[in-house]
Backbone as CSV, one residue per row, in Angstrom:
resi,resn,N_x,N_y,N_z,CA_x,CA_y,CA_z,C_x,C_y,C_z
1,UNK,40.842,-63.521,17.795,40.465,-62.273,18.441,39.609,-61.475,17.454
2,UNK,38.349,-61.005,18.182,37.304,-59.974,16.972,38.133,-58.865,16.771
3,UNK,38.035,-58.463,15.526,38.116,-57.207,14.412,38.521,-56.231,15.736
4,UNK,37.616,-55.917,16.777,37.846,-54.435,17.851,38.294,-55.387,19.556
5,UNK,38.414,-56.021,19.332,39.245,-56.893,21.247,40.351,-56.169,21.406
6,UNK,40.162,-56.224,22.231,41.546,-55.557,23.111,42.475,-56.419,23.141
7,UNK,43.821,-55.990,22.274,44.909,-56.571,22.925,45.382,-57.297,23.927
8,UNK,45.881,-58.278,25.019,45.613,-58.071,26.187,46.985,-56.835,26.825
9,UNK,47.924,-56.824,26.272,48.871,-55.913,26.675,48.659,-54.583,26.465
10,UNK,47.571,-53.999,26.046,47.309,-52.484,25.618,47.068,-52.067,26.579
11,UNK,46.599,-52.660,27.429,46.356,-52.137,29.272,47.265,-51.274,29.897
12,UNK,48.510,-52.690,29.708,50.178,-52.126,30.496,50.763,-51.085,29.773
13,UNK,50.509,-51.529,28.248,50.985,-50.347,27.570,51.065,-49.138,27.212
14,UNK,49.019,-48.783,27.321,48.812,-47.684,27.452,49.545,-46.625,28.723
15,UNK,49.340,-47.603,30.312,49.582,-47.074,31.796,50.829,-46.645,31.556
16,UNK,51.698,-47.498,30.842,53.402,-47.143,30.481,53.709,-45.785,29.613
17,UNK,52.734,-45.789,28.748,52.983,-44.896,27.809,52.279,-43.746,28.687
18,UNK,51.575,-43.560,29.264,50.887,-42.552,29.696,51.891,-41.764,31.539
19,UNK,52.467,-42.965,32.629,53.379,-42.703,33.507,54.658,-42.443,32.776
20,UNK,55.318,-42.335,31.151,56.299,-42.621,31.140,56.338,-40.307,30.804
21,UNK,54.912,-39.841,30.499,54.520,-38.488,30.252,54.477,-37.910,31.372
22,UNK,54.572,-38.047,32.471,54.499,-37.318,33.768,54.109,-38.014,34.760
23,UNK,53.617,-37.305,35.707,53.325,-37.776,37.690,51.666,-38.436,37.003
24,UNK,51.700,-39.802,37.132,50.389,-40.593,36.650,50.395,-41.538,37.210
25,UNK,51.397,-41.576,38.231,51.165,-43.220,39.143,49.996,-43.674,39.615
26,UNK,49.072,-42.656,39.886,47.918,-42.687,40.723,46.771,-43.108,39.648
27,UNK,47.074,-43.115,38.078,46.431,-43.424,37.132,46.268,-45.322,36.883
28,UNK,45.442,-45.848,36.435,45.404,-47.053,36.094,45.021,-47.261,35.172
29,UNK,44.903,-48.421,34.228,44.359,-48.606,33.017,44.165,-50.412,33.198
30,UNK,42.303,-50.853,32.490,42.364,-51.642,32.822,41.333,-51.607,31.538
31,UNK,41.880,-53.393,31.393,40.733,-53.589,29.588,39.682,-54.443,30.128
32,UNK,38.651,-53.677,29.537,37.278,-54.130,29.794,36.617,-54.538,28.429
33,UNK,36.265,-55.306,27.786,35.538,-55.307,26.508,36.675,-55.293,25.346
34,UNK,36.383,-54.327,24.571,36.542,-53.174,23.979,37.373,-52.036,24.265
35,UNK,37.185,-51.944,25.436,37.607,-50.852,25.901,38.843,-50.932,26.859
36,UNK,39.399,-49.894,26.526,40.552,-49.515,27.843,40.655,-48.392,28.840
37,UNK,40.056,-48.982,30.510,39.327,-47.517,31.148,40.553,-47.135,31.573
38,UNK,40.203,-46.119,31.744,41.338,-45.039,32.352,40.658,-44.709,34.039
39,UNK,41.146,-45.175,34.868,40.671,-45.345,36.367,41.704,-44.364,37.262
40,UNK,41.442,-43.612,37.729,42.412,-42.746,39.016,41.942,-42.850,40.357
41,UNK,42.790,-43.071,40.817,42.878,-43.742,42.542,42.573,-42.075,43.453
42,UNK,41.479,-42.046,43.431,41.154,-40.866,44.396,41.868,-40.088,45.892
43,UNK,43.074,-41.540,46.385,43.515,-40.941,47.378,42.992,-42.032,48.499
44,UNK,41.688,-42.487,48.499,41.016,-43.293,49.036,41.255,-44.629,49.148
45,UNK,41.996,-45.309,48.028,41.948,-46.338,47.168,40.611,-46.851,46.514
46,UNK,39.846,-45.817,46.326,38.689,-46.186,45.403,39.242,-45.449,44.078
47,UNK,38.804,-46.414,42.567,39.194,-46.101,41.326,37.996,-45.915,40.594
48,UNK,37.868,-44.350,40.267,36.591,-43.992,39.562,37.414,-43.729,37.969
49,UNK,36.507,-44.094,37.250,36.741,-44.627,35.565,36.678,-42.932,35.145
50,UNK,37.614,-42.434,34.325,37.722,-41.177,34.088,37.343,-40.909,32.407
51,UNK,38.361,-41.745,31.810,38.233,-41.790,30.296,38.392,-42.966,30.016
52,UNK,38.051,-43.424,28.697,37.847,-44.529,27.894,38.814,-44.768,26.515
53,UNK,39.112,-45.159,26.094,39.575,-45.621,24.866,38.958,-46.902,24.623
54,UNK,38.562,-47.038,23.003,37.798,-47.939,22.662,38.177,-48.144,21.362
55,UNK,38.668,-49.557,20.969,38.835,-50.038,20.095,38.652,-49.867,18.935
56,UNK,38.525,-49.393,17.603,38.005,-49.162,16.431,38.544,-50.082,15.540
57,UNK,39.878,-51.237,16.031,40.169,-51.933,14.855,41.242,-51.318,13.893
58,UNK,42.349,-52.123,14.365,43.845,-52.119,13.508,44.832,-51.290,13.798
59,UNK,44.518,-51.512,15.102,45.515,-50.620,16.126,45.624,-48.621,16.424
60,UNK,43.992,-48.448,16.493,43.110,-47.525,16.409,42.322,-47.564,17.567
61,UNK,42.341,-46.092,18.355,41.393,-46.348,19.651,40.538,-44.796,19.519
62,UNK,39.182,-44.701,19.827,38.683,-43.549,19.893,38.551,-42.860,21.678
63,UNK,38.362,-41.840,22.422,38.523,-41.368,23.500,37.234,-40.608,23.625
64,UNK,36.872,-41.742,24.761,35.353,-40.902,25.894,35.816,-40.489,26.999
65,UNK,34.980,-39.704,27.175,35.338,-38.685,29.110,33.843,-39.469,29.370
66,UNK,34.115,-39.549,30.599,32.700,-39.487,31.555,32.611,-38.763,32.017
67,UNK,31.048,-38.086,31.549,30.634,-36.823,31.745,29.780,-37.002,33.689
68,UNK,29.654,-35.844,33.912,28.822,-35.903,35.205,27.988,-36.527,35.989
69,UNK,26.816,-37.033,34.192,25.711,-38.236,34.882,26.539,-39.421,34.582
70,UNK,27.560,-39.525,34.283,28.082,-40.863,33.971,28.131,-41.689,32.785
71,UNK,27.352,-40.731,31.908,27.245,-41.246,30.647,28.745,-41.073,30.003
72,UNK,28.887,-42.248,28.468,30.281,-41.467,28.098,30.170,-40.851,26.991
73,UNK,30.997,-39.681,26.971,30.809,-38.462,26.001,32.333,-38.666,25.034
74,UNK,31.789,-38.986,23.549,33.018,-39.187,22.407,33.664,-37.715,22.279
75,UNK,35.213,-37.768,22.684,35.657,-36.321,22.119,36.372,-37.285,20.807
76,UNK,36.775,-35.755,19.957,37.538,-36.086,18.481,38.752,-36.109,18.862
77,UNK,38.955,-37.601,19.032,40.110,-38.090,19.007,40.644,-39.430,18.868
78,UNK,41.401,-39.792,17.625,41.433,-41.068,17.460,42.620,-41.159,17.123
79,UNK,43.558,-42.476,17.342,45.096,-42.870,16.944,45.134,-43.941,18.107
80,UNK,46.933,-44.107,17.918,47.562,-45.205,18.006,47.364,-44.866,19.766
81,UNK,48.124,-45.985,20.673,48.128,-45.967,21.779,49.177,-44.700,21.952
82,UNK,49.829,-44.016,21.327,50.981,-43.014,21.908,50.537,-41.884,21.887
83,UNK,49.362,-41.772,20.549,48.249,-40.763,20.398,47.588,-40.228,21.547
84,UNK,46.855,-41.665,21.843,45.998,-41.383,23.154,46.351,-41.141,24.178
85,UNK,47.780,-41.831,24.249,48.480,-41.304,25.650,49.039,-39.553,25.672
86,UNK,48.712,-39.105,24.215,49.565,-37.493,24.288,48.154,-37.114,24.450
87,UNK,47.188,-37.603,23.589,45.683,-36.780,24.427,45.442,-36.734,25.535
88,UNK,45.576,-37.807,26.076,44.861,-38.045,27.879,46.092,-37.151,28.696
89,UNK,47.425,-36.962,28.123,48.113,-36.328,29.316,48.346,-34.631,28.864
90,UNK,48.115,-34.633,27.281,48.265,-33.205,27.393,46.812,-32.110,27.094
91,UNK,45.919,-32.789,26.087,44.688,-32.482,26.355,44.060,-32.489,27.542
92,UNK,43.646,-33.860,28.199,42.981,-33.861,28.955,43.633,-33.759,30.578
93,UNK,44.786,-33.644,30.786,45.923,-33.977,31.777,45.520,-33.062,33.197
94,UNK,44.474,-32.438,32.840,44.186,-31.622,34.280,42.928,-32.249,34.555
95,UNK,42.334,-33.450,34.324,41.290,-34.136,34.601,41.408,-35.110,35.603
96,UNK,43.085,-35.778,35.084,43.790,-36.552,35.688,44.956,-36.307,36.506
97,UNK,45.197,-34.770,37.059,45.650,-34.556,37.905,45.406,-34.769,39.507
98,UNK,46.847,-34.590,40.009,46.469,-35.534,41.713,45.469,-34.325,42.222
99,UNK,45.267,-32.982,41.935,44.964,-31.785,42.414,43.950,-31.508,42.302
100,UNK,43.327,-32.340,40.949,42.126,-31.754,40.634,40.754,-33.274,41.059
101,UNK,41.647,-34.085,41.793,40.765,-34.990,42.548,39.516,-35.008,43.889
102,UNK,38.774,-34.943,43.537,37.344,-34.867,44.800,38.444,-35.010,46.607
């Protein structure tokens, strides 16, 4: 496995660590690359990619939002998967609320 691959269990683990912080059922997490997207089920059953975590190597992930045009925008934030799961639900946690969905 390269230096930054994804785990293959960091997927489940992250979704676990992140539903085990509150109402996130509607959240998904799925490894792409590098990366581990953070996908929320609109209600529709369509899953638009919200945030990112991305690999940095040695059990280290950094955190993008997708911004408006779709590009992804690096916020300062980097750590372990329990890290990212306290960023994405308490930093960013009204992004990924059922309420604040289109």
């Amino acid at each position: 496995m390269a230096a930054n691959a994804i785990n293959p269990d960091a997927a489940d683990r992250l979704e676990r660590l992140m539903r085990a912080r509150g109402d996130y059922a509607h959240v998904t997490i799925r490894a792409r690359a590098s990366h581990l997207l953070v996908e929320v089920d609109d209600g529709s059953g369509a899953k638009d990619p919200v945030a990112r975590a991305t690999s940095l190597g040695g059990g280290v992930y950094g955190v993008s939002f997708r911004s408006h045009t779709g590009r992804w925008e690096p916020v300062p934030i980097q750590g372990t998967l329990e890290e990212v799961a306290d960023a994405l639900t308490v930093d960013f946690g009204p992004y990924l609320d059922r309420g604040n969905l289109a």
